[in-house]
C-alpha positions, -999 to +999 in steps of 0.1 A: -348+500+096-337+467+082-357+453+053-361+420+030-348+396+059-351+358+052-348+342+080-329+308+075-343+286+108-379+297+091-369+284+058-357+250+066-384+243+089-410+254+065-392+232+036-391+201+059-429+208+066-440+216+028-416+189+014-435+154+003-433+123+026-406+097+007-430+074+001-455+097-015-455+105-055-435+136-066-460+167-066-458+175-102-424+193-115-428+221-139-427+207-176-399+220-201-419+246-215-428+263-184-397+266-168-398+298-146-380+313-114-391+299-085-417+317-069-424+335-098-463+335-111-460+314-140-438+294-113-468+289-092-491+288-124-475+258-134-471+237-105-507+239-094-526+238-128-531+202-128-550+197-165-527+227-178-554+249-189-539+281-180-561+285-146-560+270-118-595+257-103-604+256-057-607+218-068-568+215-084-555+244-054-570+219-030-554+186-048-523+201-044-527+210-009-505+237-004-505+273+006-527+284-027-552+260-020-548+274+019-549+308+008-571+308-018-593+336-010-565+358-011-555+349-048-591+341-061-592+376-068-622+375-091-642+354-065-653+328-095-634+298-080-604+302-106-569+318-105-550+330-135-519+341-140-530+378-139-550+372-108-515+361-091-497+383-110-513+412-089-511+394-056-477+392-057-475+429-072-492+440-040-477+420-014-442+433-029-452+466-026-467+466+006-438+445+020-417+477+011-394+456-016-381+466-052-388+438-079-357+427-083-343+426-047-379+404-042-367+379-075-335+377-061-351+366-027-368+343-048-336+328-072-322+320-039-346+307-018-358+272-016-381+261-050-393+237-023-409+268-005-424+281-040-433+251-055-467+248-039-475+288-042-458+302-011-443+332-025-405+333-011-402+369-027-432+382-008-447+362+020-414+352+034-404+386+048-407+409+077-396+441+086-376+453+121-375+485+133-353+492+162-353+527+185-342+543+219-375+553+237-368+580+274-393+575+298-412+610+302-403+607+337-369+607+329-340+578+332-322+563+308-336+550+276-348+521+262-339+498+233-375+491+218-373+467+187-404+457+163-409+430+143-439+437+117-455+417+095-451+420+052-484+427+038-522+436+045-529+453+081-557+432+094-592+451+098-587+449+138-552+460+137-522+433+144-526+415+174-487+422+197-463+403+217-441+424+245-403+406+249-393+418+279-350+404+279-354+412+244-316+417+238-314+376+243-347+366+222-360+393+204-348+375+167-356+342+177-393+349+190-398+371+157-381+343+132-412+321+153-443+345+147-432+353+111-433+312+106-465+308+123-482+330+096-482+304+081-514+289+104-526+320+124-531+361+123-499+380+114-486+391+147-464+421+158-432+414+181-419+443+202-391+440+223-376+461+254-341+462+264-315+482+279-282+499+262-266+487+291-251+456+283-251+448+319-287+455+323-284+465+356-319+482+354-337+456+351-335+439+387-351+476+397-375+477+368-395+441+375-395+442+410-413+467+436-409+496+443-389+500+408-421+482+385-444+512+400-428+535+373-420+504+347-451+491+341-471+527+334-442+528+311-440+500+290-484+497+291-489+537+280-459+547+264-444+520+244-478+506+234-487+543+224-453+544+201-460+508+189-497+524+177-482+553+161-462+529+138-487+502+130-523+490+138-523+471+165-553+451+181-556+462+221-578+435+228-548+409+214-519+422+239-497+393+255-467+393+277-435+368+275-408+371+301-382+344+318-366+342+349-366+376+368-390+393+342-412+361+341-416+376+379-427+408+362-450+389+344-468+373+372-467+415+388-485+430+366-512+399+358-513+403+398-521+444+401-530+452+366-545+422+348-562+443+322-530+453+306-529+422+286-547+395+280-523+368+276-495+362+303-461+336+293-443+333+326-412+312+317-392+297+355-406+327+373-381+338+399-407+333+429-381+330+459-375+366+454-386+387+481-392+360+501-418+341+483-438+373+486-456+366+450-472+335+465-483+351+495-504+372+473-523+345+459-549+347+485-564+382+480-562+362+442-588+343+451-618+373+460-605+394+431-624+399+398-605+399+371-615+415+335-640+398+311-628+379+290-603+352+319-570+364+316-546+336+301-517+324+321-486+296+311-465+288+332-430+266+322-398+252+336-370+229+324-368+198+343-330+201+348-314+232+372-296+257+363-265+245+379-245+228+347-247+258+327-234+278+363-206+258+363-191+261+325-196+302+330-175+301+363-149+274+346-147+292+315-141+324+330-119+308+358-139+331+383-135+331+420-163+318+444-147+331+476-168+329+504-184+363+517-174+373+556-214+375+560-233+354+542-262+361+526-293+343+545-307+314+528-339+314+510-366+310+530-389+282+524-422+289+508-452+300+529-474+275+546-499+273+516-470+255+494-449+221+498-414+223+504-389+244+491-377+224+463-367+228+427-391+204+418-426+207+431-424+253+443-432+261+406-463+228+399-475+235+434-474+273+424-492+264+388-520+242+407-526+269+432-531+293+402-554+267+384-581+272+408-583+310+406-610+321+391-610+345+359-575+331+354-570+305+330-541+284+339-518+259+320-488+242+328-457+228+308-422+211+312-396+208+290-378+173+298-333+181+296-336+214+297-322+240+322-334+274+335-314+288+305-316+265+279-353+264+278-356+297+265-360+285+224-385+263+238-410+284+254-409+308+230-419+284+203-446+270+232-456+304+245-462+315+209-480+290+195-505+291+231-505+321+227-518+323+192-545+296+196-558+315+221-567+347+198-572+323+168-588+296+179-596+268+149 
């Protein structure tokens, strides 16, 4: 289990955020006498008591307009609309210790982090952390194992449990999709990220596990078991359960929200792979149309890059100087989507596939392109969509 991680993409992009526009006043610098670490107490103490008093009033917290005035319920521990130094003294204490970090490894986190990041009350010592654990989970129907990873949130469990987030290709993503929920905490409920991956570095298991007949034993696998060891290691929220996958796992995605909708709630589809099987995932959609689906709509995004995946096809084959010889029987083409679609075409078989979906009901569908990007550079990008939809959704403002 890896501790105490500070991830550096979260950092800057929290400094640019919290930093002051150039053409605003300085926020008010720490005077001589009360020179502490950054992110220390008296740190915070100083930079949001406004009439240096020695508290700090809701009115100065929300003058400031950072995190303590954002937060304030969770450092107005006395609930009489001031914070002392003792009050954040003991926050800090507690989120230290529930974050599962020493006091000095959490000031040296602190000494080293941005004073940009303190300056305003956010805590780089405690509230900038989160935890991994990483296992091998066997199927109890036998098989190989599974790489199962879990990002968890420093601090208080929520009362409903933490809401989760399943990776599948989580061997390309997983660190990037939990560097993006740990910096949304920021703006909505602390989420959990697990992530499931093979040992194989080939993955050859996956093209059996999210397509039929091989998602028949997946999918009871990932929903019952994994879920069931996520539980047994933190409280998690089952009516708060999403689903990200791209490519041949976003086809997975649109499987299950197909034949088990009630698994999740929340489905991030990223350039499905829809000509496999010979469209067979849009000649589904009309028994779609007479089926009920769960209470509350199920939630579905859909993405793609604008561009094809072809440039990035190129440099692999170039760099690797490997040989396209042609096969003695080719392989037939693709077929053409069924009658219910357009054309074929890169650009309209996934929007005509979104609009068909748009009209289903108990489905709530939404649509997105990412402008320059290809099938595998937009993977950064719907994460940091498909995370943030995603979180709107179960925390609405």
């Amino acid at each position: 289990m890896k501790r105490a991680r500070t991830p550096s993409i979260a950092i800057a992009l929290l400094a640019a955020l919290l930093a002051p526009p150039l053409w605003c006043a300085a926020p008010p610098a720490p005077s001589a006498q009360t020179q502490a670490a950054p992110g220390s107490p008296e740190f915070v103490l100083a930079n949001n008591d406004l009439n240096k008093d020695g508290i700090v009033t809701r009115e100065e917290a929300m003058q400031v307009g950072r995190v303590l005035g954002q937060s304030w319920e969770t450092y107005d521990v006395n609930k009489d609309g001031k914070v002392d130094l003792q009050e954040l003294q003991g926050v800090r204490a507690a989120t230290v210790a529930a974050a599962g970090v020493d006091q000095p490894a959490a000031a040296t986190i602190a000494a080293a982090a941005s004073p940009e990041l303190c300056r305003y009350g956010f805590s780089c010592a405690t509230e900038n952390l989160w935890r991994q654990e990483t296992f091998r989970l066997t199927p109890k129907a036998g098989g190989q194992p599974y790489i199962i990873q879990i990002s968890l949130p420093a601090g208080a469990t929520p009362a409903a449990g933490y809401p989760v987030v399943y990776l599948m290709d989580a061997s390309l993503a997983f660190g990037t999709l939990a560097d993006i929920a740990h910096y949304q905490e920021l703006f909505f409920t602390p989420t959990v990220v697990v992530g499931v991956s093979y040992p194989d570095p080939f993955e050859v298991q996956r093209r059996d596990d999210f397509v039929p007949p091989g998602i028949d034993g997946f999918l009871p696998f990932l929903v019952k078991e994994v879920r069931a060891e996520v539980a047994g290691r933190v409280k998690i929220d089952p009516a708060r359960q999403a689903l990200f996958g791209h490519s041949l796992s976003a086809l997975f995605v649109l499987q299950v929200l197909f034949t088990q909708p009630e698994a999740f709630d929340t489905y991030v589809a990223a350039d499905p792979s829809l000509h496999l099987g010979g469209y067979r995932i849009i000649q589904r959609w009309p028994e779609l149309t007479a089926r009920q689906f769960p209470d509350p709509p199920r939630r579905l995004l859909l993405s793609r890059g604008t561009l094809p995946e072809g440039p990035e096809t190129g440099r692999l084959v170039k760099r690797f100087s490997l040989a396209q010889p042609k096969p003695a029987n080719p392989a037939p083409a693709i077929p053409a989507p069924p009658v219910a679609t357009p054309a074929a075409s890169f650009e309209r078989s996934l929007p005509q596939f979104a609009q068909m979906m748009q009209v289903i009901p108990g489905v709530k569908t939404e649509y997105v392109e990412f402008p320059g990007e290809t099938h595998q550079s937009m993977i950064p990008a719907y994460l940091g969509r498909g995370m943030r939809w995603t979180l709107m959704g179960w925390d609405p403002p």
